[in-house]
C-alpha positions as CSV (number, residue, x, y, z in Angstrom):
1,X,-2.9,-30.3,-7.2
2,X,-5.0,-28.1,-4.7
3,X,-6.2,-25.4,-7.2
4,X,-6.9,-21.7,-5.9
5,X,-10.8,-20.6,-5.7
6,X,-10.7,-17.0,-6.5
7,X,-12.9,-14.9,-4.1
8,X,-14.3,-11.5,-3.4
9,X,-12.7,-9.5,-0.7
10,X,-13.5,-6.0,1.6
11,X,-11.5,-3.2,0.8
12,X,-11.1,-0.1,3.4
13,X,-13.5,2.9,3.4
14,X,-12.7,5.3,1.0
15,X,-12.3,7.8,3.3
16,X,-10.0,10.4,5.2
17,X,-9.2,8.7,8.7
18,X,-6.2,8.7,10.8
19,X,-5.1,5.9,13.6
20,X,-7.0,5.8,17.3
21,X,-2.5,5.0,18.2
22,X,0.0,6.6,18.9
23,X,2.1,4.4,20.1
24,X,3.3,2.0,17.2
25,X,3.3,-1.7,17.8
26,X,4.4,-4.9,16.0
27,X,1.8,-6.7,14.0
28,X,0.7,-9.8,14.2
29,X,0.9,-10.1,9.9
30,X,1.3,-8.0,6.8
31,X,-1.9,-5.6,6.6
32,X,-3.6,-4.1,3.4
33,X,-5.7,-1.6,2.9
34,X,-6.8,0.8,-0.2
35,X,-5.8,3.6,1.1
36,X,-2.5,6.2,1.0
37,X,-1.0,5.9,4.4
38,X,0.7,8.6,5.9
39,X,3.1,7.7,8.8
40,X,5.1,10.5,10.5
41,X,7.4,9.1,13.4
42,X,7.7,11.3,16.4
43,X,10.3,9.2,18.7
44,X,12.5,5.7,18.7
45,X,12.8,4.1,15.8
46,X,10.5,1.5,13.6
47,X,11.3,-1.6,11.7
48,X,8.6,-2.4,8.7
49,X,8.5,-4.8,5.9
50,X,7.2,-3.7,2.6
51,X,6.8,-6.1,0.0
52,X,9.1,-8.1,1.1
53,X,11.4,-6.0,2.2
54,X,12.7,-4.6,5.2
55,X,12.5,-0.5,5.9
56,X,14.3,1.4,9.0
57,X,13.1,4.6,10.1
58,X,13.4,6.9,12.8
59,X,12.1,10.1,14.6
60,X,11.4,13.1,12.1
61,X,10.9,10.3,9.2
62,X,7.9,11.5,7.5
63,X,6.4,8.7,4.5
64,X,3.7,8.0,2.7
65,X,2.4,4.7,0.6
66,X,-0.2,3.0,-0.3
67,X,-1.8,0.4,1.8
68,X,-2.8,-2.1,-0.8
69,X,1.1,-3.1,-1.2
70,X,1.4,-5.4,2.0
71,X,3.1,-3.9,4.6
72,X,4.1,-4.5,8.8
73,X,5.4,-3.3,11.7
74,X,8.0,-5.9,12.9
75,X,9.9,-3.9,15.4
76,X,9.7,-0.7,17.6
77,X,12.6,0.6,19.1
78,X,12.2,3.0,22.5
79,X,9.0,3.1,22.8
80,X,8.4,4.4,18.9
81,X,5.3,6.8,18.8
82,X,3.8,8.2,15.3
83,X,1.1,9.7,13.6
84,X,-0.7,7.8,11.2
85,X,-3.1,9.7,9.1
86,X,-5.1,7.6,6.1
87,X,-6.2,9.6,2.3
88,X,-8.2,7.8,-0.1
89,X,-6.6,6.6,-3.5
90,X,-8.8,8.6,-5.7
91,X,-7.8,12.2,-3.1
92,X,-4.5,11.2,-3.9
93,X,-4.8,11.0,-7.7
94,X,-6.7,13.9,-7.8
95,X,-3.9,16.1,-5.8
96,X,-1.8,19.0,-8.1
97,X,1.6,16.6,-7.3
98,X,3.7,15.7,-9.9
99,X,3.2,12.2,-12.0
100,X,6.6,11.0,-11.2
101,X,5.6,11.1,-7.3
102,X,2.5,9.1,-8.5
103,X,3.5,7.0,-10.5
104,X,6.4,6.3,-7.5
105,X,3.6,5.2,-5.2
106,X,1.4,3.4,-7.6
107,X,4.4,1.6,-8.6
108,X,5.1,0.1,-4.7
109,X,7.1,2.7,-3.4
110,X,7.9,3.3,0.3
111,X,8.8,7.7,-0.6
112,X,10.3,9.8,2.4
113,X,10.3,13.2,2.7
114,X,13.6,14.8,2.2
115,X,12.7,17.7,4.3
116,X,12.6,17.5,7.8
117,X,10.1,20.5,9.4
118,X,8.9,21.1,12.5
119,X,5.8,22.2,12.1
120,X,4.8,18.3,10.8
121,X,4.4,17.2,14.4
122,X,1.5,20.3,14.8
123,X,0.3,19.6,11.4
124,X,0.0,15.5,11.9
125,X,-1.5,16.4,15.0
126,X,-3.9,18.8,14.3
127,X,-5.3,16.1,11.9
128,X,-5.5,13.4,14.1
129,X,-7.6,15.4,16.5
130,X,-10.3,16.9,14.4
131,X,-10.8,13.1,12.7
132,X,-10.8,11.5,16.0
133,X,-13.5,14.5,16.9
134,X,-15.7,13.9,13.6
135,X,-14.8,17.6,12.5
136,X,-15.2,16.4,9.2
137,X,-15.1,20.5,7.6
138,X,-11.9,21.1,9.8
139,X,-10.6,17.4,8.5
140,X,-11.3,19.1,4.7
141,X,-9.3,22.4,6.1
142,X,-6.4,19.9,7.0
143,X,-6.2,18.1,4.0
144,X,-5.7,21.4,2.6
145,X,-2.4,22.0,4.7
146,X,-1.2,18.5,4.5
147,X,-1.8,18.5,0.7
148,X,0.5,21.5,0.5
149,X,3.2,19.9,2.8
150,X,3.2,16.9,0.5
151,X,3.4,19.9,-2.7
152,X,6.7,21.5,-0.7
153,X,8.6,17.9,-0.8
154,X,7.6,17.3,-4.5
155,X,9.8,20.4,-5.0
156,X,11.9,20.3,-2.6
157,X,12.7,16.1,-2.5
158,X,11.9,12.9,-1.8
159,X,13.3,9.5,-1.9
160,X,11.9,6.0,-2.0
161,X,13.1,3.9,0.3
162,X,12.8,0.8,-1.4
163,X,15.6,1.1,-4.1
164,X,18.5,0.5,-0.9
165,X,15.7,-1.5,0.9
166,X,17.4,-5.2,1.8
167,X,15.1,-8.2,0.9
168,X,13.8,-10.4,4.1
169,X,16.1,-13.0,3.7
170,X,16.8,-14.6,6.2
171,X,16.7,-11.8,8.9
172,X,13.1,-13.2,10.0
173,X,12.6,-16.6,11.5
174,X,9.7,-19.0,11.9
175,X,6.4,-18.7,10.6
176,X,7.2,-15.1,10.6
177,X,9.4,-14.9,7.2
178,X,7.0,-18.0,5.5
179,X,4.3,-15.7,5.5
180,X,6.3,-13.1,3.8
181,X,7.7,-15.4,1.8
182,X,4.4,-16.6,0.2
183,X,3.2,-13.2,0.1
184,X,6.5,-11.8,-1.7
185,X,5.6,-14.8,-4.2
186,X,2.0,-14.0,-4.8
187,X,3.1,-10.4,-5.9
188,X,5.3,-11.4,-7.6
189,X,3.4,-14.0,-9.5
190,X,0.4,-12.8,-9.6
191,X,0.2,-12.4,-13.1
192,X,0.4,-16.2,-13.7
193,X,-1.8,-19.3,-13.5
194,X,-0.4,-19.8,-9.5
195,X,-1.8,-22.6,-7.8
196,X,-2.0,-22.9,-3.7
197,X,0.9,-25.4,-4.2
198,X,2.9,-23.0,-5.5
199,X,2.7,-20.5,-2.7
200,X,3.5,-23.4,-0.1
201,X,6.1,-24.7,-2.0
202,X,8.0,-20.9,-2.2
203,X,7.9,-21.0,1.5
204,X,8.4,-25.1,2.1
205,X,5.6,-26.1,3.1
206,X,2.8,-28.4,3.2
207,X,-0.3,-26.6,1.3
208,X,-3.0,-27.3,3.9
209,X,-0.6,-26.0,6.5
210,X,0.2,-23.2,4.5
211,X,-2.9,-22.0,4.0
212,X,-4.0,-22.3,7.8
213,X,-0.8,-20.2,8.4
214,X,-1.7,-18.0,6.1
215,X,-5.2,-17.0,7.0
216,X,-4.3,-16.7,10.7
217,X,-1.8,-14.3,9.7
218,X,-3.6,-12.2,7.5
219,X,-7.2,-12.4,7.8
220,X,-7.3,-13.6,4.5
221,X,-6.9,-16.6,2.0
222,X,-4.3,-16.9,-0.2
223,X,-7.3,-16.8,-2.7
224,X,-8.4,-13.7,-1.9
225,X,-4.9,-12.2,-1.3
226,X,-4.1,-12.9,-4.7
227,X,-7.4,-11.7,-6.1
228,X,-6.4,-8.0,-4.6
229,X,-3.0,-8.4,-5.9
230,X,-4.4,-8.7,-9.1
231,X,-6.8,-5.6,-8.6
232,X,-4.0,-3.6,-7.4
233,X,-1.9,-4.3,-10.4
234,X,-4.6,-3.9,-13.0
235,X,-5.6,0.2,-11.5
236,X,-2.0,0.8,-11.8
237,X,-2.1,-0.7,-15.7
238,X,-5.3,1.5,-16.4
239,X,-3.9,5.1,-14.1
240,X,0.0,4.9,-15.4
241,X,-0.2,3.3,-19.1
242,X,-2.9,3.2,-22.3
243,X,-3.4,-0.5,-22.4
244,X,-6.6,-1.6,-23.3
245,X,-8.7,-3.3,-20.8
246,X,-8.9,-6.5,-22.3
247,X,-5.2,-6.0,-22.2
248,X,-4.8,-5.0,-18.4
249,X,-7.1,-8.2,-17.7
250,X,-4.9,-10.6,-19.1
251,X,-1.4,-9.0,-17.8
252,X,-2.6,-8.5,-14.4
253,X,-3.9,-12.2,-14.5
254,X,-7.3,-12.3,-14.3
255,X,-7.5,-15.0,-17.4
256,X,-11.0,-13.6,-18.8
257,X,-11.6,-9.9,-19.4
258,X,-15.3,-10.8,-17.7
259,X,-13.5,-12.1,-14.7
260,X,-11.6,-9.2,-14.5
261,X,-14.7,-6.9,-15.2
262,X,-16.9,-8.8,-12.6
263,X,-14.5,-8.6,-10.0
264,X,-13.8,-4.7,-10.8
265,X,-16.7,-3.7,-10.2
266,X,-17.7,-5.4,-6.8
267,X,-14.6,-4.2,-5.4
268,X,-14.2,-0.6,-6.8
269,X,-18.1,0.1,-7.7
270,X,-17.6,1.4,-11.4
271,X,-16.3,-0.2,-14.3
272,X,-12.7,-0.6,-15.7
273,X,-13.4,2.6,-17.9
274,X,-14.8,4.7,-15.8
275,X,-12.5,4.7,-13.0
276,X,-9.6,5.4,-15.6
277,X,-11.9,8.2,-17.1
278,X,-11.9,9.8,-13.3
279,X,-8.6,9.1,-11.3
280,X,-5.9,8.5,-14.5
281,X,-2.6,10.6,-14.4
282,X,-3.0,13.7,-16.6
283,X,-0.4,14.1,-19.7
284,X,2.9,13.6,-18.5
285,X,4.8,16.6,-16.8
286,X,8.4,16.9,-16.0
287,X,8.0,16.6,-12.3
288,X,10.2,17.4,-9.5
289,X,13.7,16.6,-10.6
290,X,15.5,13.1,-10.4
291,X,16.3,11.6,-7.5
């Protein structure tokens, strides 16, 4: 059996940046990132899948996730237009909002705002054009307003999308819904000895094709998708619980706590430790009531 070779991978700029587009368009494969995305839709209507499942939204819809859960456009409806603005992990984790909206996103969620203002078109906007300037002490400024907007819908609601969300299914076809297939089943498994077999297997098919299909798709091997979906699981672990690190290694799958440590450190630049020193969730608060 074709074993996986684990390898390192790029991770996006931790960095405040929004998207050059306006307009939204299908893409070619789900898309990962390390970053919390912001999408705010300002006409038609867009089809996503995230995490293997299927998310419908429409103008006014304002959301926020984070990138390193695999996510794509599938579908835009009436020539769909948004903002898309991009906040690093550790911002995020560092903003006054309540743990239960944290641990929502670190957990996979897809969370909309309840409240629908009209002031987020300006404010999205605004954003977008001082980035896309390089106004990077106006871009500060901005994260100061959007950081508030996101404070208001702590208090005054969200939902996350994903607890009504439908599974793919069968309402993909092709090569389309084997790629999300093998991905749903990397996440999924992730924290087990997988092999490439496996993955091609959960989608019926051949492993060298598989793999091919995979890459084209993605951008990367299964390898290295697997290797991030490991890394994503283990920050959660050491932001949201008090697990040990040699525990967090060997739940998140990484087999060795060297591995695990080796791997950390290319990819996030500090050790295990030290980045739950900096960004982990303070003592638990009650947070925005339950939704």
């Amino acid at each position: 059996m074709t074993r996986i070779r684990k390898a390192p991978f790029g991770i996006a700029e931790n960095r405040f940046s929004a998207d050059k587009r306006d307009r939204v368009l299908p893409m070619r494969g789900p898309h990962v990132h390390n970053q919390i995305e912001l999408n705010l839709i300002l006409s038609g209507a867009v089809r996503y899948i995230f995490n293997g499942k299927i998310v419908e939204l429409s103008a006014g819809d304002f959301v926020f996730f984070w990138g390193a859960i695999p996510h794509q456009v599938i579908e835009s409806v009436d020539d769909a237009h948004f903002s898309c603005i991009y906040v690093p992990i550790e911002t995020f984790m560092f903003s006054p909002l309540s743990r239960a909206l944290k641990l929502a996103i670190l957990n996979g969620g897809f969370v909309r705002l309840d409240e629908k203002l009209p002031l987020d078109a300006d404010l999205m906007a605004m954003i977008q054009k001082d980035l896309r300037a390089g106004e990077d002490v106006l871009s500060s400024l901005n994260y100061g307003h959007l950081e508030l907007r996101l404070r208001r819908a702590d208090l005054t609601g969200w939902s996350d999308l994903l607890t009504a969300a439908p599974k793919v299914a069968n309402a993909l076809k092709g090569n389309h819904r084997k790629v999300v297939e093998m991905t749903r089943y990397i996440s999924d498994h992730a924290d087990t000895d997988i092999r490439i077999d496996d993955v091609a297997r959960a989608a019926d098919l051949h492993p060298k094709y598989a793999m091919g299909l995979f890459r084209r798709s993605t951008g990367m091997t299964i390898a290295q998708y697997l290797l991030r979906c490991r890394l994503v699981t283990a920050q959660r672990m050491l932001l949201g619980s008090e697990k040990s690190a040699a525990a967090v290694a060997y739940e998140a799958g990484f087999g060795s706590i060297s591995r695990f440590y080796q791997v950390f450190r290319e990819q996030t630049g500090m050790s295990p430790k030290r980045f739950r020193n900096i960004y982990r969730l303070d003592t638990p608060d009650p947070g925005p009531p339950r939704h």
